[in-house]
C-alpha positions in Angstrom: 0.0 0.0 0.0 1.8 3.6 -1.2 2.1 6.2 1.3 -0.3 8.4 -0.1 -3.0 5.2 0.5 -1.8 5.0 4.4 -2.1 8.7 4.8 -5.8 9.2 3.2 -7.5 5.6 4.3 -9.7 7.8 6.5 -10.7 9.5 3.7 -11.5 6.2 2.1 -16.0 6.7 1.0 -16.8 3.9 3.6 -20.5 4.8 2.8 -20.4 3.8 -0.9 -18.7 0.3 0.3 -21.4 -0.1 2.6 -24.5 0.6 -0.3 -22.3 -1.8 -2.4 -22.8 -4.7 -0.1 -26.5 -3.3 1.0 -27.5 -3.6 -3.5 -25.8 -6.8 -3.4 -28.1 -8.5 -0.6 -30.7 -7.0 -2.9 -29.3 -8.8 -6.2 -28.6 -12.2 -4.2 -32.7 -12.1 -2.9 -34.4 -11.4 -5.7 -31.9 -13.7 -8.7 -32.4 -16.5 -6.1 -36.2 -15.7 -6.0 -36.9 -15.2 -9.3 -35.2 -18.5 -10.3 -36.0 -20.9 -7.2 -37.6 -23.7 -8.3 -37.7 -23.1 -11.8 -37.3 -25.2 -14.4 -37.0 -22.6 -17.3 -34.5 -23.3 -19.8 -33.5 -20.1 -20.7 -32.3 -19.9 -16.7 -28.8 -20.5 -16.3 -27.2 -23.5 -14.3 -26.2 -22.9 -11.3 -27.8 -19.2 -11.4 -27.1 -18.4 -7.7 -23.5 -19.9 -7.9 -22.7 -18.3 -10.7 -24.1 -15.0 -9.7 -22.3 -15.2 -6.3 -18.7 -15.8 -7.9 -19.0 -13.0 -10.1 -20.0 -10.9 -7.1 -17.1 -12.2 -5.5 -14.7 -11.3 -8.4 -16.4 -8.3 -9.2 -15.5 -7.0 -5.7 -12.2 -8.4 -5.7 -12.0 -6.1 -9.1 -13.4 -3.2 -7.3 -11.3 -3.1 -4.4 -7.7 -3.8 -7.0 -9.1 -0.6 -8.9 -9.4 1.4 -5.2 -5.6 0.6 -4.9 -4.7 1.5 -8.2 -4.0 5.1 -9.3 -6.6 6.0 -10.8 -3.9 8.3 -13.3 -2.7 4.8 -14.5 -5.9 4.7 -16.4 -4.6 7.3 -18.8 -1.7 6.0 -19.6 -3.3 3.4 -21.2 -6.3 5.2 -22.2 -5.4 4.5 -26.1 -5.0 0.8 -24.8 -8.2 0.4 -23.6 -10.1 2.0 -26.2 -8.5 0.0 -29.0 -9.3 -3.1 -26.9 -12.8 -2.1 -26.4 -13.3 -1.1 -30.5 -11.8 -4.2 -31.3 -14.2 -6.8 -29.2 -16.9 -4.9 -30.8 -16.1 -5.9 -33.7 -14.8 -9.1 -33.1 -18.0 -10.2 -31.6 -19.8 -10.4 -34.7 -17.4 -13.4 -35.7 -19.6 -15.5 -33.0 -23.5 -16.9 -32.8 -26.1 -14.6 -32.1 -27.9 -14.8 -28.7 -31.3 -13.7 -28.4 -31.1 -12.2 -31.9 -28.2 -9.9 -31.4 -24.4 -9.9 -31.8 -23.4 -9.2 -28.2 -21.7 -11.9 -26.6 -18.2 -13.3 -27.4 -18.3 -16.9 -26.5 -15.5 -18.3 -24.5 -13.7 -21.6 -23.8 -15.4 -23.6 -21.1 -19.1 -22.4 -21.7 -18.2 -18.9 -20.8 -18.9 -15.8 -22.4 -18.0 -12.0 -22.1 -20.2 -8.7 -23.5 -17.9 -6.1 -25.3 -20.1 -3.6 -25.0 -20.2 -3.6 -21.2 -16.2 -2.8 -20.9 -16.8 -0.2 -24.5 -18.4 1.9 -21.9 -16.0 2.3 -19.4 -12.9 2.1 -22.0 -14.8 5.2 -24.0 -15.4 7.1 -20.4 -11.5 7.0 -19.7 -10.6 8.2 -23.1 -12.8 11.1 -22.9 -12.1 11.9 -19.2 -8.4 12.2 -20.5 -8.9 14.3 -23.6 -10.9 16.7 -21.2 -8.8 17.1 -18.9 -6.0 17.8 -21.1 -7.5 20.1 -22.9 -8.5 22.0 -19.8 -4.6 22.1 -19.3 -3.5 23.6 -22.7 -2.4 27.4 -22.5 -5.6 28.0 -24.8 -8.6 25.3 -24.7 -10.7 24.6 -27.4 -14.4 24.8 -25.9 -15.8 25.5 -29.1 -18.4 22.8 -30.8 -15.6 22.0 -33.4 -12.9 21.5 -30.2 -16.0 18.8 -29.4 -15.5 16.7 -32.6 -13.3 14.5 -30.8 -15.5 14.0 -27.8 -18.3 12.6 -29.9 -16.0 10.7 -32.5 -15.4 8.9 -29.4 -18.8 7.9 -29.1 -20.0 7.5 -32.3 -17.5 4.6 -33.6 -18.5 2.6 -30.6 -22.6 3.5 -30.5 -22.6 2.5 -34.3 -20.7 -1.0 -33.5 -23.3 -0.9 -30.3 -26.3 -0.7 -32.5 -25.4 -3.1 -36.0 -25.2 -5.8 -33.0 -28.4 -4.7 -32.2 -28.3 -3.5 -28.8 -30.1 -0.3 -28.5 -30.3 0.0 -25.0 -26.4 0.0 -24.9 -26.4 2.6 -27.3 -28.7 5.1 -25.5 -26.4 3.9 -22.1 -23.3 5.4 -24.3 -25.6 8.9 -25.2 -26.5 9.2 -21.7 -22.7 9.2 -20.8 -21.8 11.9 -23.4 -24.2 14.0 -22.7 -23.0 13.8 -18.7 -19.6 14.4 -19.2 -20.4 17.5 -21.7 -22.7 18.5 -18.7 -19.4 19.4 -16.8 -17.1 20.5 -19.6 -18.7 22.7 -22.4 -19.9 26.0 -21.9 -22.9 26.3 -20.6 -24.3 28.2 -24.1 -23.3 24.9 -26.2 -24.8 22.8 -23.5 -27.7 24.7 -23.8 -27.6 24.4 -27.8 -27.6 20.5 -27.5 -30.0 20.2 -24.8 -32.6 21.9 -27.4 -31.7 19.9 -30.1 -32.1 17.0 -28.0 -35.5 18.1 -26.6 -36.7 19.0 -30.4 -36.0 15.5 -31.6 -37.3 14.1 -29.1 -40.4 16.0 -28.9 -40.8 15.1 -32.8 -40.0 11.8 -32.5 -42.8 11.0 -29.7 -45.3 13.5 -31.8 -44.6 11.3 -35.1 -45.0 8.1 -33.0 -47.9 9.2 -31.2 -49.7 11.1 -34.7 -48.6 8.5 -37.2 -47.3 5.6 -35.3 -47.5 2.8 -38.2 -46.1 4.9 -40.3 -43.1 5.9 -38.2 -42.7 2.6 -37.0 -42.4 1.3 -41.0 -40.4 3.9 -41.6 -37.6 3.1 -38.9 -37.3 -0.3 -40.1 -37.8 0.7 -43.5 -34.6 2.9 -42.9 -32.7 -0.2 -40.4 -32.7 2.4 -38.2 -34.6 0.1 -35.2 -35.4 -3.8 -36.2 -38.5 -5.3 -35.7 -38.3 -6.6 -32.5 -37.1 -3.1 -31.1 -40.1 -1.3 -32.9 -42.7 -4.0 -31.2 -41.2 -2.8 -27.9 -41.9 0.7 -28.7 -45.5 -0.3 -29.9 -46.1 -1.7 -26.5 -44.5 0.8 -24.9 -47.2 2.9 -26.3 -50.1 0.2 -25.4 -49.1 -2.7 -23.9 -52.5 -4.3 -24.6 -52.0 -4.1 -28.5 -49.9 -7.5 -28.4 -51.0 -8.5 -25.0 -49.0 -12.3 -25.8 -46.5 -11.1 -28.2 -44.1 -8.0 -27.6 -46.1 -6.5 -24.7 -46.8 -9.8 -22.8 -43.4 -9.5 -21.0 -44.2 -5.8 -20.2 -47.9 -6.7 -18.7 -46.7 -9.2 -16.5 -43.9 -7.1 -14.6 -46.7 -4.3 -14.4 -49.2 -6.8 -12.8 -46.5 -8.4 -10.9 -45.3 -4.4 -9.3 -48.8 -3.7 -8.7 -49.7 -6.9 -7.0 -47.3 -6.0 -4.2 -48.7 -3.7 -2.8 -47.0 -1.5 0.5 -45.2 -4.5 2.0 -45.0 -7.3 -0.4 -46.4 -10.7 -1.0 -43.4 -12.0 0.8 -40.1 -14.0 -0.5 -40.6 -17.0 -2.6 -44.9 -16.0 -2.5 -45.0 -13.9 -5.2 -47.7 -14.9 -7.7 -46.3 -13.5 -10.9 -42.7 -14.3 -9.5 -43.1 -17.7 -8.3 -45.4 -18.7 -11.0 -42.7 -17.5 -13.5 -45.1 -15.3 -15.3 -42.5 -12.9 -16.2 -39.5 -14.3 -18.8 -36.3 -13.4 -18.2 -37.0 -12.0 -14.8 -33.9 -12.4 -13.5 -32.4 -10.2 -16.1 -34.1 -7.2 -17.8 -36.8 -7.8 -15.3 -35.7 -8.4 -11.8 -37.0 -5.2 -10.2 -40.8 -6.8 -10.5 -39.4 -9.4 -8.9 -38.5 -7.2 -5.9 -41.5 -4.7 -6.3 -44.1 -7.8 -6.1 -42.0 -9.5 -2.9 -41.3 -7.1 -0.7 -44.0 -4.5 -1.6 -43.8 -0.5 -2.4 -41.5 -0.3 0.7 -38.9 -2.4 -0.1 -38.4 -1.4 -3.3 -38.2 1.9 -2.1 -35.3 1.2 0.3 -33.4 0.1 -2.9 -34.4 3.0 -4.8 -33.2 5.2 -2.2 -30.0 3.4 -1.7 -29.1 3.9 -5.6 -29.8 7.5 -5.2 -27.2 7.5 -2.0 -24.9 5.8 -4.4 -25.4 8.2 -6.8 -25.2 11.1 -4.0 -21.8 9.7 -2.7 -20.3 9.7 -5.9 -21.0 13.0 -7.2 -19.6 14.4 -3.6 -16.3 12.6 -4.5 -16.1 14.1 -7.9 -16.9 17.3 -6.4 -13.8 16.8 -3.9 -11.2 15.2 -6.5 -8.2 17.1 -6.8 -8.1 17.5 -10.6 -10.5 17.2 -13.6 -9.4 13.7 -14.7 -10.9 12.3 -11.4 -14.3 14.4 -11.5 -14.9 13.3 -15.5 -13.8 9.9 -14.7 -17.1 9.6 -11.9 -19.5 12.4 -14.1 -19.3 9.6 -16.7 -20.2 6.7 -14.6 -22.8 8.5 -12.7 -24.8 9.2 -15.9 -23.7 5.8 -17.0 -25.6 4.3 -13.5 -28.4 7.0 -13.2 -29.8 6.3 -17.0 -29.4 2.5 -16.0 -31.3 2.6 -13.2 -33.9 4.9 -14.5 -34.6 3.2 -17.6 -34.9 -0.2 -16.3 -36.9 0.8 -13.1 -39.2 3.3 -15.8 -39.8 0.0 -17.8 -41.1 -2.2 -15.1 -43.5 0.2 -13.9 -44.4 1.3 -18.0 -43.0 4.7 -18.3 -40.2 4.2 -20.1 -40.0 1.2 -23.4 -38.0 -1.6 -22.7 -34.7 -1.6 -24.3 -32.7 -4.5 -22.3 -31.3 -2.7 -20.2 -29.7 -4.5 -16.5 -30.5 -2.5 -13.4 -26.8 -2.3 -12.4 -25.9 -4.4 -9.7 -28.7 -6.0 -9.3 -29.4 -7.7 -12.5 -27.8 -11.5 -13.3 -24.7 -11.2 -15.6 -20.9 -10.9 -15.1 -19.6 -8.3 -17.3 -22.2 -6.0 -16.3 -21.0 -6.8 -13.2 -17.5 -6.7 -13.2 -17.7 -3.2 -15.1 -20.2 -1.5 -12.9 -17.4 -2.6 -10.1 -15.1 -1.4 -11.0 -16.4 2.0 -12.3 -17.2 1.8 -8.0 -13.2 1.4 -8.1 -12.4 4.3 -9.6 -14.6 6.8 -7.5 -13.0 5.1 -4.4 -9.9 5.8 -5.7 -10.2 9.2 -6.4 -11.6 9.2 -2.9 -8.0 8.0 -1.5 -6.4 10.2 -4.0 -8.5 13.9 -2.8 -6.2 15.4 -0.6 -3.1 16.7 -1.0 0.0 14.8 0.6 1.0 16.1 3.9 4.9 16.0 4.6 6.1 15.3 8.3 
């Protein structure tokens, strides 16, 4: 352990560690719920095992990345990013799963998701180029200084969506527009924010006006594939395909509404236990919790994300130079879109888009990266103070 680790340990975000472990419990009771008994195919063997070695490693990965220097990171920022870019692409060599091109398929039955690490790879470049810029004797804040910030993005968003995985892609736009939210001037902030609120004003008027001909022409276009328009459609009315591309999103509705203040209780969930839901453990698993332990128990979780959220942002505010504050400003709007967008699509505000509440969810690159995004806040946590000489 450096000096500069035994000096700060006090300053160590115990808090965060402790809403870690708190979201883990969480993940643990509602996988094992969801999938008890259960003798769904599509359910992985040895779910809980599984789930609870990748917890294990991801912390393991979590706490390395706490002990690390987080200024290692961009040293091998052009590392990581050609990495990243090149999984993406070498992921379409293998089988899709589900329909989509997002899983390269290891040795042993294992398998990894490129576009999991893309994110974080893509955050570190871009926290880098920032924070050099922000250095230079004159810094380029202009929208054309910006061209490298968003060809960051773009190369992997496009690999990101020809898998298809849309709800990566709109993970990858909510982390641009986050780290912008701290860089740019607040007039070209304000610039994008309109053109963002224009399209997407237009795009839910055209949907809502002339929804079969939108819808026709998006896949007309290959701009979203079938399967991604029908999740729009019953995003819009559920009822329309009631046992085709809404049935999922019914079920998780009935199943949140059926539990009530305080739950149906653990393993007595109707929707839950009866595996009404498919793929619960997955895109899914906050119905799972919602229906079990009630309004108030999902509450506590939602209100531990948020302190999660909270704690971070206070160490980005704190960090000692730019790199470290982009570094967290990128996974916090990587983590807050997450959570919003799968919570908003179990209670039918938002469409689904396969999206993983972070965490929480069943998978192990989701989980190792979410870690160790954790990793780096606490490490710029150890890293806020100046050293003190004796």
């Amino acid at each position: 352990m450096d000096s500069i680790i035994k000096r700060n340990i006090r300053d160590l975000d115990y808090p965060l560690i402790m809403i870690m472990v708190l979201i883990s419990v969480y993940s643990f009771i509602a996988i094992y719920t969801a999938t008890y008994g259960k003798s769904d195919p599509n359910i992985p063997t040895h779910i809980i095992i599984r789930q609870l070695v990748w917890e294990g490693l991801s912390y393991l990965a979590m706490f390395a990345m706490m002990l690390l220097d987080y200024h290692t990171l961009a040293k091998y920022r052009w590392w990581l990013y050609g990495i990243s870019i090149f999984l993406l692409v070498a992921v379409f060599a293998f089988a899709k799963v589900n329909g989509a091109h997002s899983w390269i398929h290891l040795p042993g039955g294992g398998s990894i998701q490129p576009s999991e690490f893309a994110k974080l790879a893509t955050i570190v470049w871009v926290a880098d180029f920032m924070s050099k810029m922000n250095e230079r004797e004159f810094p380029n804040y202009s929208l054309k200084g910006l061209l490298p910030i968003f060809a960051a993005f773009v190369v992997p968003f496009v690999l990101v969506l020809k898998e298809p995985a849309l709800g990566q892609g709109l993970v990858m736009i909510a982390i641009m527009v986050s780290m912008l939210f701290v860089y740019v001037k607040r007039r070209h902030m304000q610039i994008m924010l309109a053109v963002g609120v224009v399209f997407v004003i237009a795009f839910v008027a055209a949907v809502g006006v002339y929804p079969n001909q939108t819808i026709k022409l998006l896949e007309n276009q290959h701009v979203l594939h079938s399967y991604q328009t029908g999740r729009l459609v019953s995003f819009i009315d559920p009822a329309i395909s009631p046992t085709g591309s809404g049935y999922q999103v019914l079920e998780a509705e009935i199943a949140v509404g059926s539990g009530g203040v305080f739950g149906q209780g653990l393993l007595k969930g109707s929707q839950t236990n009866g595996s009404w839901v498919p793929f619960q453990w997955t895109d899914f698993i906050f119905s799972a919790i919602a229906e079990q332990l009630g309004f108030v128990g999902s509450s506590v979780l939602i209100m531990l994300f948020l302190f999660m959220l909270y704690r971070m942002i206070r160490v980005a505010m704190t960090s000692l130079d730019d790199f470290g504050a982009y570094l967290i400003a990128g996974a916090v709007g990587m983590f807050a879109f997450q959570i919003f967008e799968n919570i908003g699509m179990n209670l039918v505000i938002s469409p689904a888009t396969g999206i993983t509440l972070p965490f929480v969810s069943y998978g192990g690159s989701s989980l190792i990266v979410n870690f160790l995004s954790v990793g780096i806040v606490l490490s710029v946590s150890l890293r806020r103070r100046t050293l003190r000489f004796d």
